[in-house]
LUMMARGU-792706 format. One record per residue (C-alpha): residue in one letter; chain; z, y, x; residue number from 1. Coordinates in pm, whole numbers, plus 50000, padded with zeros to 5 digits. Example, Ala and Ser with C-alpha at 12.3 -4.5 7.8 and 13.67 -1.06 7.14 Angstrom:
<atoms>
+------+-----+-------+-------+-------+-----+
| type | mol |     z |     y |     x | seq |
+------+-----+-------+-------+-------+-----+
|    A |   A | 50780 | 49550 | 51230 |   1 |
|    S |   A | 50714 | 49894 | 51367 |   2 |
+------+-----+-------+-------+-------+-----+
</atoms>
This chain:
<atoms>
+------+-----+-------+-------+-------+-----+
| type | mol |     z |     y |     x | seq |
+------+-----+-------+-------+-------+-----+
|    X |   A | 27153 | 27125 | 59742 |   1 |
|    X |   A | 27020 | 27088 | 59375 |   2 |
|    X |   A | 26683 | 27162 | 59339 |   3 |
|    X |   A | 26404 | 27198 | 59020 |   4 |
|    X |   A | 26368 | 26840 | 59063 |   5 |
|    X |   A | 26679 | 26736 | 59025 |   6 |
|    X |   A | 26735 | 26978 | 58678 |   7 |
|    X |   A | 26458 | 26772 | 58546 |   8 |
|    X |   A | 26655 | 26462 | 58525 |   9 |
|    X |   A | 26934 | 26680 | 58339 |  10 |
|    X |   A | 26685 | 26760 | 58118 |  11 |
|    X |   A | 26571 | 26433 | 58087 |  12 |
|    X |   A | 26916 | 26289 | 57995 |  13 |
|    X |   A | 26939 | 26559 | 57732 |  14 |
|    X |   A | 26631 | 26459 | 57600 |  15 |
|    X |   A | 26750 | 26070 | 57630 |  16 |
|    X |   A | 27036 | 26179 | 57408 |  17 |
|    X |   A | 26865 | 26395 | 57147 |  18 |
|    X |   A | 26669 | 26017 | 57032 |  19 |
|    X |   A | 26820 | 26058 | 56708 |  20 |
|    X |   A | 26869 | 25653 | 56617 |  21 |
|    X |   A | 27061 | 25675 | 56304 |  22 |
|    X |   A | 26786 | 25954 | 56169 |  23 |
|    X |   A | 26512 | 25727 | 56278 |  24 |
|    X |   A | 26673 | 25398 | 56163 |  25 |
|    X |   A | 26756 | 25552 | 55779 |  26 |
|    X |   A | 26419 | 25671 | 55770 |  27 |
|    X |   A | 26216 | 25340 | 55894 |  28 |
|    X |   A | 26382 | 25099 | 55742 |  29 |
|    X |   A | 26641 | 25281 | 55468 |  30 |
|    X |   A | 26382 | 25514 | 55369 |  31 |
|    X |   A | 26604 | 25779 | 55328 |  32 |
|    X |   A | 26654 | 26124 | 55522 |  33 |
|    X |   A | 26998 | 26085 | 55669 |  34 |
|    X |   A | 26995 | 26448 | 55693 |  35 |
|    X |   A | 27050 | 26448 | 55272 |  36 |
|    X |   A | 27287 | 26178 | 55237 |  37 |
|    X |   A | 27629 | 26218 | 55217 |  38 |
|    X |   A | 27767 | 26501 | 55513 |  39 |
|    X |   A | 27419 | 26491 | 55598 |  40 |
|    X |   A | 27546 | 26402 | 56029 |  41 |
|    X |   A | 27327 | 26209 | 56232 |  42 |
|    X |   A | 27575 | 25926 | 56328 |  43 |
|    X |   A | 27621 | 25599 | 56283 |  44 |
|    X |   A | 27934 | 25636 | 56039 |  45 |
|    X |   A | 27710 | 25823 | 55809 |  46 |
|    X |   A | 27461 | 25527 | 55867 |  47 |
|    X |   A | 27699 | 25277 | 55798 |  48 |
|    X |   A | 27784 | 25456 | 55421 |  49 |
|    X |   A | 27382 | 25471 | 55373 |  50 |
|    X |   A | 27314 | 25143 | 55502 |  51 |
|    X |   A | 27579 | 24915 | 55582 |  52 |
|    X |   A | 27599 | 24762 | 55889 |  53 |
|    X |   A | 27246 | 24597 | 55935 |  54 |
|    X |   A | 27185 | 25007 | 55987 |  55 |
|    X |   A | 27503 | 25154 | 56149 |  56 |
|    X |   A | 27518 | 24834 | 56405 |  57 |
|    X |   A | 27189 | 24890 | 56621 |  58 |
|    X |   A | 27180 | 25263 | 56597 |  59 |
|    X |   A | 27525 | 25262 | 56751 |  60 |
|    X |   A | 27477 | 25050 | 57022 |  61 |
|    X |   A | 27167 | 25274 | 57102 |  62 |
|    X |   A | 27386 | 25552 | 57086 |  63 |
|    X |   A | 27626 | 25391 | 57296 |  64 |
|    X |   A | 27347 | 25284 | 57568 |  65 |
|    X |   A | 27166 | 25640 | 57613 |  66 |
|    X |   A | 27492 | 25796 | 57711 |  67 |
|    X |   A | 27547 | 25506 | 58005 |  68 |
|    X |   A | 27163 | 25460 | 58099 |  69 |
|    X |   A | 27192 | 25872 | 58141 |  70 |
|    X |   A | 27459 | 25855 | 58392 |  71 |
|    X |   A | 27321 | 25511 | 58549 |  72 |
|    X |   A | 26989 | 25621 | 58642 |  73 |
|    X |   A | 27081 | 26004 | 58728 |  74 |
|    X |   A | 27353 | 25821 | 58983 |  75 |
|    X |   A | 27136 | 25631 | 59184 |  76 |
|    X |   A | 26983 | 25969 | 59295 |  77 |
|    X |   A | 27287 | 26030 | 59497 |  78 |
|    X |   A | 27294 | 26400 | 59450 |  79 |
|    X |   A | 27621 | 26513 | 59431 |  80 |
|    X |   A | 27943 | 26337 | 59270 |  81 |
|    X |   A | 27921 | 26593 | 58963 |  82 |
|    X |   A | 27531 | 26525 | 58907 |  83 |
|    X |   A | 27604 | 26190 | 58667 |  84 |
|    X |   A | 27874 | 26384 | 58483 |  85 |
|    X |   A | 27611 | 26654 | 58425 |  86 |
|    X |   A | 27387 | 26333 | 58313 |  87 |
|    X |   A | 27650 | 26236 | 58039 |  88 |
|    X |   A | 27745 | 26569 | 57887 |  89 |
|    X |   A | 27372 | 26643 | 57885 |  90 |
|    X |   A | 27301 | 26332 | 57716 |  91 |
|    X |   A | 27564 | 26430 | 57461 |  92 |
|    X |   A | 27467 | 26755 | 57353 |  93 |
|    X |   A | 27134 | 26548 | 57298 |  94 |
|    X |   A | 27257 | 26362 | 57078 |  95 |
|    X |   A | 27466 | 26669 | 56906 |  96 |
|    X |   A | 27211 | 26964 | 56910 |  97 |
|    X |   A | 26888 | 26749 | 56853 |  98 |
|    X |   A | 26599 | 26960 | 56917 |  99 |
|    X |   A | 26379 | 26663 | 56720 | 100 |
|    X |   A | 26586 | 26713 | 56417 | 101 |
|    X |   A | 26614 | 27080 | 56406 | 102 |
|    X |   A | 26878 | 27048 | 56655 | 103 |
|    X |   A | 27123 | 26835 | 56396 | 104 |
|    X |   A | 27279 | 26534 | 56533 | 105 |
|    X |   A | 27583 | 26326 | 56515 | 106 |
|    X |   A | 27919 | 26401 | 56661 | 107 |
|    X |   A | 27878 | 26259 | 57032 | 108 |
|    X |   A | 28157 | 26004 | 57010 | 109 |
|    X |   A | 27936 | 25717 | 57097 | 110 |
|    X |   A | 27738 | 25861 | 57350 | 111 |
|    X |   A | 27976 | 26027 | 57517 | 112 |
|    X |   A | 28170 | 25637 | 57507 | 113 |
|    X |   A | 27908 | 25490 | 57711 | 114 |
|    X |   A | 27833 | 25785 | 57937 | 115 |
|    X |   A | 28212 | 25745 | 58058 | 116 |
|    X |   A | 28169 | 25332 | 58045 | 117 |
|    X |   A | 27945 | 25397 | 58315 | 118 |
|    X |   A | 28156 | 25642 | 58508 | 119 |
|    X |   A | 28550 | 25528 | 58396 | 120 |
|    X |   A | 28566 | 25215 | 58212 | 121 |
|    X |   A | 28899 | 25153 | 58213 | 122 |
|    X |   A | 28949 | 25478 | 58012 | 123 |
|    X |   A | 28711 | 25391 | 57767 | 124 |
|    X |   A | 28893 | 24986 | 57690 | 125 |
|    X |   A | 29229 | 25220 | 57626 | 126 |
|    X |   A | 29034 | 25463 | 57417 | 127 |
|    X |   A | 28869 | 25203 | 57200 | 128 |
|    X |   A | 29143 | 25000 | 57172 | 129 |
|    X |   A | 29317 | 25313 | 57043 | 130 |
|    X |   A | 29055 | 25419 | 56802 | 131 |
|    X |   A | 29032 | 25014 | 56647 | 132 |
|    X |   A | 29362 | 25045 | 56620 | 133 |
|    X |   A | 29392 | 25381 | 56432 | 134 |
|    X |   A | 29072 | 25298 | 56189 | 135 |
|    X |   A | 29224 | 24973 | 56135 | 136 |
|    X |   A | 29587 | 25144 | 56044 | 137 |
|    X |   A | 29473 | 25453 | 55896 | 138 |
|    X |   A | 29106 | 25407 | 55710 | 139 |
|    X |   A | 28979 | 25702 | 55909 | 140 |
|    X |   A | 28741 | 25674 | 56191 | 141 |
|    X |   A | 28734 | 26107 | 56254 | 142 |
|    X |   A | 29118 | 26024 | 56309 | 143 |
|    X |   A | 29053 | 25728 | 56542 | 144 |
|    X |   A | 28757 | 25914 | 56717 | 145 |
|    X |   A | 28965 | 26235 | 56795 | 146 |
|    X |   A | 29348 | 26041 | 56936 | 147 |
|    X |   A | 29146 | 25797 | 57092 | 148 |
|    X |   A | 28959 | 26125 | 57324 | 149 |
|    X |   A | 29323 | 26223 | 57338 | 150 |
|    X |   A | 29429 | 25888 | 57498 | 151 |
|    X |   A | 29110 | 25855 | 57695 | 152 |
|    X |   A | 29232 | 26190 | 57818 | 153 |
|    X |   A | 29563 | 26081 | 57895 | 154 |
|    X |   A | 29425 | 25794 | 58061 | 155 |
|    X |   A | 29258 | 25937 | 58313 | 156 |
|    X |   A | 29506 | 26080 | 58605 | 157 |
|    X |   A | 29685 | 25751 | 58547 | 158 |
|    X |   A | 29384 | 25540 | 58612 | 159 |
|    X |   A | 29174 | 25720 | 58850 | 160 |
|    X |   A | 29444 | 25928 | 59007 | 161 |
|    X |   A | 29319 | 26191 | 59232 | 162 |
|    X |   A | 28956 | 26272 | 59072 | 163 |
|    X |   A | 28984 | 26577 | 58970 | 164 |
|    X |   A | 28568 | 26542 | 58864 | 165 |
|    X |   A | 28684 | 26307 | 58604 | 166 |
|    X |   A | 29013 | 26467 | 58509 | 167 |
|    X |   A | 28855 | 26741 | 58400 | 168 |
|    X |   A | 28527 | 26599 | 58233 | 169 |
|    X |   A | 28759 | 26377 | 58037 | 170 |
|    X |   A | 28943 | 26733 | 57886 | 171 |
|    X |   A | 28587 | 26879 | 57850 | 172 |
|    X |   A | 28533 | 26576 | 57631 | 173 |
|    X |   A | 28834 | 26539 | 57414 | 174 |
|    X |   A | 28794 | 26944 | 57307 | 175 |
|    X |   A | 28431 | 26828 | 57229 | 176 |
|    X |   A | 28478 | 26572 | 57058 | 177 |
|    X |   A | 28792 | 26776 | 56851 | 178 |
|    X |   A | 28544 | 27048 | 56804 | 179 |
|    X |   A | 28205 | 26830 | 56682 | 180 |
|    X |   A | 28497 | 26709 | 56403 | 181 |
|    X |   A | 28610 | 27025 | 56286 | 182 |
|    X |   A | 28502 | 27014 | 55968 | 183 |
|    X |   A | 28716 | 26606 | 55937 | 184 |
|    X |   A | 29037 | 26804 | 56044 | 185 |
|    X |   A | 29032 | 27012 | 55723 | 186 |
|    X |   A | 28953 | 26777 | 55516 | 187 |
|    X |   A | 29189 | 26541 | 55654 | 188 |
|    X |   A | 29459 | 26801 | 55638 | 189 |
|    X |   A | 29358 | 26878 | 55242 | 190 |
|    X |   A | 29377 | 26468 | 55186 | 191 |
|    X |   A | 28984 | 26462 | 55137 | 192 |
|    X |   A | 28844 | 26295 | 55396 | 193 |
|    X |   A | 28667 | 25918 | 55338 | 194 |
|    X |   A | 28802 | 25609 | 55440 | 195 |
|    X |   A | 28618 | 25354 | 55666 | 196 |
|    X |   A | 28426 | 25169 | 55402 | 197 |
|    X |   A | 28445 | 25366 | 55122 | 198 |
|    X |   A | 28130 | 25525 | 54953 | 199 |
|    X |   A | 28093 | 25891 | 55053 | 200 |
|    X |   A | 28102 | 26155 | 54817 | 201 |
|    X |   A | 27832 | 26433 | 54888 | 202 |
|    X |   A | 27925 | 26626 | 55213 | 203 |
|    X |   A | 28205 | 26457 | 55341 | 204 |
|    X |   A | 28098 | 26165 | 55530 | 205 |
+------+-----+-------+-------+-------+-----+
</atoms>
């Protein structure tokens, strides 16, 4: 039985996930507002055209570590087997609808990649393997970021057969994760989008 206690530590992994590190890192150390530089997204590919990756490095690893700390510490409460999933996607709307930055954030890729380290990591070596290999072939990291939720998708009943839990978190992702890059699609499909590594122009990092 779930109780107000327990909703506290969803709340608490949403508010681990709203820490917006590539806002805070451009700010301290850039001294820029991420938030007026290129698309203006809170992520660490926006970072990394601001900064380089002295910036984009740390903040993404950050990134990366409040999505699996989430789901760590909300699964030693031994709840119920849905509770830690709850812990992840909380974590990445966090990090997506920041409430400390006017509820901006970044696109929940690596959050969301270390919330599902923690709960399917075998999914998550053939998703990045597919999105190195897609940046690496194609320039584009939107493009790596949404075939490599696709393949962590497709991943899943063949790897943890049977869990239905993760089966259908790992769908809930990938339409996320499509979604949160809506505005990449159409400018991939007009032949605008940036390439990894390329200066951005105004609004379409």
């Amino acid at each position: 039985m779930i109780h107000v206690g327990h909703a506290l530590w969803i709340v608490g992994a949403y508010l681990l996930g709203a820490i917006p590190a590539s806002y805070l890192v451009a700010r301290w150390i850039g001294h820029i507002d991420l938030r007026q530089f290129g698309s203006g997204n809170l992520g660490a590919t926006n970072l990394y055209r601001a900064m380089g990756w002295k910036g984009a490095v740390p903040a993404a690893l950050f990134d990366v570590g409040k999505g699996a700390i989430a789901v760590l510490v909300v699964r030693q409460q031994e709840i119920h087997p849905w509770f830690p999933l709850a812990a992840g996607a909380a974590a990445v709307f966090g990090h997506v609808f920041s409430p400390f930055v006017r509820f901006k954030g970044g696109k929940g890729v690596a959050t969301a990649a270390g919330a599902f380290a923690a709960l399917s990591p075998l999914s998550i070596l053939v998703a990045g393997v597919v999105f190195a290999a897609v940046v690496k072939l194609s320039g584009y990291v939107s493009l790596g970021s949404m075939i490599a939720a696709g393949a962590f998708f497709v991943s899943m009943p063949l790897l943890y057969p049977r869990n239905s839990l993760l089966l259908a978190a790992a769908a809930g992702v990938f339409l996320f994760i499509v979604y949160t890059h809506r505005e990449n699609v159409k400018r991939l499909r007009a032949g605008t989008e940036n390439r990894f590594g390329r200066k951005a122009a105004p609004g379409t990092a």
